[in-house]
C-alpha positions in Angstrom: 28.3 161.2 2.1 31.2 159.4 3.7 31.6 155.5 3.5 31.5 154.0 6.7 34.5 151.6 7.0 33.7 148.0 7.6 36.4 145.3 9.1 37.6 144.1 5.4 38.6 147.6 4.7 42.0 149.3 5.1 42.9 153.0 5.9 45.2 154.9 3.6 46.1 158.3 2.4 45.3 159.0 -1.5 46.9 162.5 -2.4 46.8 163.8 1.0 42.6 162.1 1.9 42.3 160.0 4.2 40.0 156.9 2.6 39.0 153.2 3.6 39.6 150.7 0.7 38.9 147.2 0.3 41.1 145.2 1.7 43.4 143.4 -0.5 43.5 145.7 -3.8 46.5 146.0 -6.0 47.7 149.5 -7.4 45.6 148.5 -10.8 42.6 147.1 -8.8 42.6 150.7 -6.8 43.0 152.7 -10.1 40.1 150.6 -11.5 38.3 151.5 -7.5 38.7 155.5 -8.8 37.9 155.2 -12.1 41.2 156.2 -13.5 43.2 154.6 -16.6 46.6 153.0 -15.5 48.1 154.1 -18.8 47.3 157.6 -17.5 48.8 158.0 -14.4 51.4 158.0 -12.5 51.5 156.4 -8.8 54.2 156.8 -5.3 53.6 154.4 -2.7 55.2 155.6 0.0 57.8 157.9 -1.4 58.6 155.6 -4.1 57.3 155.7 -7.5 55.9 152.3 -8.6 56.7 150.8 -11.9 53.9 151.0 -14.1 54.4 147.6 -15.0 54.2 146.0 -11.4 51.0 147.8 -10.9 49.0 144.4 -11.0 51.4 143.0 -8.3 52.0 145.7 -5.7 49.5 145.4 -2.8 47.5 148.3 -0.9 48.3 148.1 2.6 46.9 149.2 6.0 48.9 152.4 6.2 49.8 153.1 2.7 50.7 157.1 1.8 49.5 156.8 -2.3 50.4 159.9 -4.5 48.6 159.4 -8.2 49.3 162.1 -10.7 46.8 162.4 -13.9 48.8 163.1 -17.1 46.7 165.4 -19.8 47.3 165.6 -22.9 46.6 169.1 -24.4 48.2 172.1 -27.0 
C-alpha cells in the first residue's frame, strides 16, 4: 500500500524510489524512519557522501537524491 503524501511531507529519491518523508528529518532521523543502524551504512546526498558524523545535522530536503549503502559483515 502506498502512503499518501500529506502537506508536512517532502518528496525525495532513496536509491532510485521515489518516497514522501516527514518534513524536517535529519540523515539519522531518516535512517531511524527505515529502520537502519547509522553505524551500518553509508549515505550520498546528492552526489556527495555525507560524513557519518554530521549525520544528526544534515537536513532532508524537498528534492533530495539520497543513495544509502548497507555494509554486511560476513566470511
Amino acid at each position: 500500500m502506498t502512503k499518501t503524501a500529506s502537506a508536512a511531507d517532502i518528496a525525495v529519491t532513496v536509491n532510485g524510489e521515489a518516497r514522501h518523508l516527514p518534513a524536517g528529518l535529519t540523515l539519522a532521523g531518516l535512517l531511524t524512519h527505515l529502520g537502519l543502524d547509522t553505524r551500518k551504512v553509508a549515505v550520498e546526498r546528492n552526489l556527495e557522501i555525507a560524513p557519518r558524523s554530521a549525520y544528526g545535522q544534515i537536513a532532508v530536503e524537498d528534492g533530495d537524491r539520497l543513495e544509502i549503502v548497507q555494509f554486511v559483515g560476513g566470511g
